[in-house]
N, C-alpha and C positions, 0 to 999 in steps of 0.2 A: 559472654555476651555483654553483663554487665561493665568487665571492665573495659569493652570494645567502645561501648553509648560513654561513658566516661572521659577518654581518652575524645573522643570525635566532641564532648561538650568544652574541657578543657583548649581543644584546637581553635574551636568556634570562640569562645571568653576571647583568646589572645586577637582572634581576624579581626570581633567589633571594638578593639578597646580603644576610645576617641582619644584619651590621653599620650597611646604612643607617638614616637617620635624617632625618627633615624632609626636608632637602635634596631628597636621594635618595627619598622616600616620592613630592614632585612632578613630579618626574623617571617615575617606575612610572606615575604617575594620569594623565601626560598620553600614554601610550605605550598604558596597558592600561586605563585607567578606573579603577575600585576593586579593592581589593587582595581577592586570592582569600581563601578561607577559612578558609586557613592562617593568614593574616597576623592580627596583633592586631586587637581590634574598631576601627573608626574613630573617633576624636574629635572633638569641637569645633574644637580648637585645635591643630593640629599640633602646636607646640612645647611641649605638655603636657609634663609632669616626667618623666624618665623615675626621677630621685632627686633630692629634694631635699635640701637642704645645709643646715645649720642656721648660722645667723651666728659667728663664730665667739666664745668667752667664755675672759677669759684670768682664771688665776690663782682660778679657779670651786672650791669649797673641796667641793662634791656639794651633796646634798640637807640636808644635816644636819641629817635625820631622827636620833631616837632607835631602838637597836635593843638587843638582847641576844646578849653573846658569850656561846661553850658554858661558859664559868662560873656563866653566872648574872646578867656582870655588865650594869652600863646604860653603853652606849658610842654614838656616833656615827657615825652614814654619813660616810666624808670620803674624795674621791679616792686609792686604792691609795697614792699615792706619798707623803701626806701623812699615813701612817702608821707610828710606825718600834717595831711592836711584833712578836716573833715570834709571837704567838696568832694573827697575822693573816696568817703568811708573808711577812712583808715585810722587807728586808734592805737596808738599803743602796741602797733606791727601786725593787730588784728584785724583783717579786713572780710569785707564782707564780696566774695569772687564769684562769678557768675562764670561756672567753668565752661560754657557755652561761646560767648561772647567778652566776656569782660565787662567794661566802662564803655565799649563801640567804640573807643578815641585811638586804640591804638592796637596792633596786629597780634598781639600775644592775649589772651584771657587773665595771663598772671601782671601783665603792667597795667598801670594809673597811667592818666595826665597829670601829671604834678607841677604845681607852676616853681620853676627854680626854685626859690629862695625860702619851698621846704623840702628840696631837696636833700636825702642826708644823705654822707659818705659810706658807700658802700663797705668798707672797713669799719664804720662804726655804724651798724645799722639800726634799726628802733626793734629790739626784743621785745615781745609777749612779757607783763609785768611777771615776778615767780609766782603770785596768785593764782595765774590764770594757767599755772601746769602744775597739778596736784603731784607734791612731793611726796611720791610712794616709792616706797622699796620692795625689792625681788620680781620675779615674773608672773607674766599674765599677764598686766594690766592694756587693758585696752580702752583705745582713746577716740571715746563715742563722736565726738564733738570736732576731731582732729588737734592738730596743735599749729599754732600760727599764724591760721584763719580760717572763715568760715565758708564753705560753698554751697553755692545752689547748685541745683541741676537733679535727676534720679537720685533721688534719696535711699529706695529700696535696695538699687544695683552697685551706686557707684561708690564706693570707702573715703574716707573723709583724708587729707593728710597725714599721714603718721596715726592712723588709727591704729593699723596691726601693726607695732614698731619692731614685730617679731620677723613679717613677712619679709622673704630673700626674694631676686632672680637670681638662677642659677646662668651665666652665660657660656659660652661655649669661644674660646679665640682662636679657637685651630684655623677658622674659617675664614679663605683669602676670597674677595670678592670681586672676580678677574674682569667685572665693569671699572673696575678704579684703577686706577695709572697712579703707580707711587709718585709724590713728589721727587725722593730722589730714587735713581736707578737702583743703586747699589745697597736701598733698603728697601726689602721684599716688603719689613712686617708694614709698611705704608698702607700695605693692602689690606691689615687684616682689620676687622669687625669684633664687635662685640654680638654675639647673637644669640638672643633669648631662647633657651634649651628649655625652661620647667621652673616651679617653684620651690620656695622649700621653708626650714623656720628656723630663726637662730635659736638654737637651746642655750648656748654658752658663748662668753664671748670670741673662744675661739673652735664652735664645733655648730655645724648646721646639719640639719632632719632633714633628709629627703626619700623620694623613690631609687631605689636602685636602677630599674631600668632606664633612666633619663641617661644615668651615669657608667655603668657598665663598661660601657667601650668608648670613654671620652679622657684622652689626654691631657688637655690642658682647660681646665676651668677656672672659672673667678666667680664669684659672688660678692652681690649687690647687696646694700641693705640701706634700708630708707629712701628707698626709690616708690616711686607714687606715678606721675606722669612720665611716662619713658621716653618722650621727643620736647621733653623742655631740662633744663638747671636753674628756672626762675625762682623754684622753692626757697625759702627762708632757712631750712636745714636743709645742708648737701646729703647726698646721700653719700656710700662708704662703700669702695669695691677692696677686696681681700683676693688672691690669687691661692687654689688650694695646693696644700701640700701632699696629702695624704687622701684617701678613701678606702673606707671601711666598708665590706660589702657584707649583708647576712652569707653564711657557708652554704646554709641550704636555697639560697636567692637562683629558681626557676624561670629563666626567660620565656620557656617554652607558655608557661601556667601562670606565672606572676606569683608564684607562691614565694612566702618571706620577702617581699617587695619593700626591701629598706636598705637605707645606706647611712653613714656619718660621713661628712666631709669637714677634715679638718684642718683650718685654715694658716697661713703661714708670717700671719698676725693678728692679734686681737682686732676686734671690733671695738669701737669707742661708744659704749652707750650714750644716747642724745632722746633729747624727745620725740625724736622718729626713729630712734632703734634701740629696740628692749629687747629680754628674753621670754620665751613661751615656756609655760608650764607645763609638763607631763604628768600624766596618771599616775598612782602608785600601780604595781605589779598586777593585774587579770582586773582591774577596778572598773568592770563596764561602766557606759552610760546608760541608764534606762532607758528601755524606746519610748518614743514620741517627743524626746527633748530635743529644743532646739538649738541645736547649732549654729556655726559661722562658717564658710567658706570662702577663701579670696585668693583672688589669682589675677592674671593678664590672657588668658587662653581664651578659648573661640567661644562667640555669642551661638553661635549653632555647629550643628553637625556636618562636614561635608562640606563641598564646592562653595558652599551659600556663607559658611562661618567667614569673620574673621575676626584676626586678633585685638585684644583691645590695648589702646595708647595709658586708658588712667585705670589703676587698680580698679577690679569688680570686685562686688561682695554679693553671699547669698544663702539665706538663710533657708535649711531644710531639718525636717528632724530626724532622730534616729531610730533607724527599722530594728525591730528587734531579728532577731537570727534567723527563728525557724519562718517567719514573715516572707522577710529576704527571700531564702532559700524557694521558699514555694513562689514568690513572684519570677525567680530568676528564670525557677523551670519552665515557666509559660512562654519563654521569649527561644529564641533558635539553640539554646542550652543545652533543651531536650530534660525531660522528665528525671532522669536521675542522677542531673547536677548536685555536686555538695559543694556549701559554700565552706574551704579553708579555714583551719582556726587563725592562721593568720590574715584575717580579714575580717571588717563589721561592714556594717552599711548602711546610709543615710539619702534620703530623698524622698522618690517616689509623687512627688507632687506636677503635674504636667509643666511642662515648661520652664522647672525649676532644675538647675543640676549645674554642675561642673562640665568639662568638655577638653577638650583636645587642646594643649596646652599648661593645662590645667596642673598636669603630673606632677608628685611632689610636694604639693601644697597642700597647706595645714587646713584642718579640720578641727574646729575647737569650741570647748562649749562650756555654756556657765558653772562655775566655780557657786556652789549655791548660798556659800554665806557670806560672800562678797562681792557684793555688784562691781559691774565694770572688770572680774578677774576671770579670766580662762584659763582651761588647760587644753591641751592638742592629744584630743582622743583620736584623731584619723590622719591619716596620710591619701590625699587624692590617690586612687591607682586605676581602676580600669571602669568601665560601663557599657550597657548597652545604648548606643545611641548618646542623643545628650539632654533627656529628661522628654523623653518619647515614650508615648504610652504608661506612664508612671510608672516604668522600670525605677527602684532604687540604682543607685549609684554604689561601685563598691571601692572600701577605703580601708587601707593598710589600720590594722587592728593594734594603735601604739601602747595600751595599756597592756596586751598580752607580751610584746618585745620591750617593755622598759629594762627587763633585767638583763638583755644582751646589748640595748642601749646601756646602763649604768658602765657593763662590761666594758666596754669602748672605750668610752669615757675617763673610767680610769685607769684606763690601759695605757694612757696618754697623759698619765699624771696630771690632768682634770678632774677638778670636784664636784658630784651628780646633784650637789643640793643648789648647784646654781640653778636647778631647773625643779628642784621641787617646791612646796609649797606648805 
């Protein structure tokens, strides 16, 4: 009987988990049929976009539309940083951006009105002095303030530029999106998309942390790194897509259950470290974090649960703390779980605060928490993986337990004549 409630709790974990995708959608449909009424409407094509990524455009000067500064005068839309006037806030390539609006002069939030003649060459553009990016060495470091420049808007939710230089999107290219008419006939891939699967963390330059189930049954992949806003290239630092070669999947990785919910993807060129892309730290070997500490979470996945979510354009962040175990456990029973749920050694959990959580989308993405004798330094104690809801009734949230798998993380690692201390500390 017990292990009948077990098996009916485990089926239940996989039905509510907001973070699956694809994968996990066929996985629910051959178990329960179609998704209840909660769940998003159904589509065509599973692998519909959950966000699209625009190609990437380097050295893009804006729109260099004509506008009017509060002078009076006639000036030009041109990327913040290729403006070095102070009418415009701009200083040294650091500007002060009102991710909302902008300057109001011109259509993008990331362009000035710059009157020409401080115009600069988008090939030679006005860098952040080296002051103003503290020259540190190895992983973790996280970059409170961003790098490049400053914005307003949601301070609590919204992640500053290159704050987590750690944070990937994982995309998915398989995906032809048969609204688009190739330019030419005789090239299909005209059609194909970039399409946001899930998040993930660079641990090394050439190897990224993520959920297995994201990945599982996905052919061709690419991951992003230093990507921030996903429908603009106006950033000051490009971002960096890598095309994987390889994935590494846990042996005992359970689609059914989520159990061992991890994978290495490893990439088929290095990453170029820059001040929007660094490495994350991991744990040493079972090194919990004590409950109640606070954490980071960030992602692009859904502001809520269901029909009503959606995805978001500029990275989010959010800070919840960490549930101790037998806490967890006893919260989880309370919820459609059933009484004699056990929470996996391969799992912790972190949340429980209303309104506060990770969500559908979410998958994959780092979980990481202060480094105590070094401000500004984390390590990625969690892996987004499954929940109930999406910070509903102060269920915790539950997250791949990376300090228990670091040693078949190391495994990997150097299985692939990769060095594990690029990620330790």
């Amino acid at each position: 009987m017990i292990k009948l409630l077990l098996t009916l709790g485990f089926i239940a974990l996989v039905y509510t988990a907001p973070q699956a995708d694809g994968d996990l959608d066929a996985v629910i449909a051959q178990i329960f049929g179609k998704p209840s009424s909660t769940a998003a409407p159904a589509v065509d094509n599973k692998n519909l976009a959950s966000t699209i990524v625009p190609p990437i455009v380097t050295n893009s000067q804006g729109t260099n539309s004509s506008c009017t500064t509060e002078e009076g005068l006639t000036g030009t839309c041109v990327n913040y940083y290729l403006c070095n006037t102070d009418n415009n806030v701009i200083t040294d390539g650091v500007g002060l951006i009102d991710i909302r609006v902008g300057d109001g002069k011109c259509q993008s939030y990331l362009e000035v009105c710059c009157i020409p003649p401080d115009t600069r060459d988008p090939l030679n553009p006005i860098t952040p002095r080296p002051e103003k990016l503290p020259q540190r060495t190895g992983c973790g470091w996280r970059n409170p303030n961003g790098v490049g420049m400053v914005t307003t808007g949601d301070q609590d939710s919204e992640a500053k530029f290159g704050e987590f230089p750690w944070m990937v999107a994982i995309l998915n290219t398989d995906y032809i999106d048969p609204r688009i008419e190739p330019v030419n006939d005789n090239d299909p891939e005209g059609q194909k998309l970039n399409v946001y699967v899930g998040g993930g963390s660079l641990i090394h330059p050439s190897a990224v942390l993520t959920a297995a189930h994201y990945v599982s049954d996905k052919k061709t992949i690419r991951v992003r790194a230093g990507e921030w806003d996903t429908q603009t290239t106006k950033e000051l630092y490009p971002y960096q897509d890598r095309d994987v070669s390889s994935i590494q999947i846990h042996k005992d990785f359970n689609k059914g259950n989520l159990f061992y919910d991890i994978a290495v993807l490893f990439l088929n060129q290095p990453m170029d470290l820059a001040p929007n892309v660094g490495l994350a730290c991991l744990p040493p070997p079972r090194e919990r974090v004590p409950g109640g500490t606070r954490c980071l979470a960030s992602g692009w996945g859904k502001d809520k649960f269901g029909k009503e979510g959606h995805y978001q354009v500029i990275l989010k962040k959010i800070e919840v703390p960490v549930v101790e175990r037998r806490k967890c456990e006893k919260d989880l029973r309370k919820t459609r779980l059933g009484n004699f749920f056990e929470l996996h050694s391969s799992f912790m959990c972190a949340g429980g605060e209303p309104g506060k959580d990770t969500c559908k989308g979410d998958g994959g993405s780092p979980l990481v928490c202060p480094i105590e004798t070094e401000p500004d330094r984390y390590m990625q104690s969690g892996i987004v993986a499954w929940g109930i809801g999406c910070g509903e009734n102060g269920t915790p949230g539950v997250y791949v337990d990376v300090s228990n798998l670091r040693t078949w993380i190391d495994d990997k690692i150097a299985g692939k004549g990769l060095d594990p201390k690029a990620y330790s500390y």
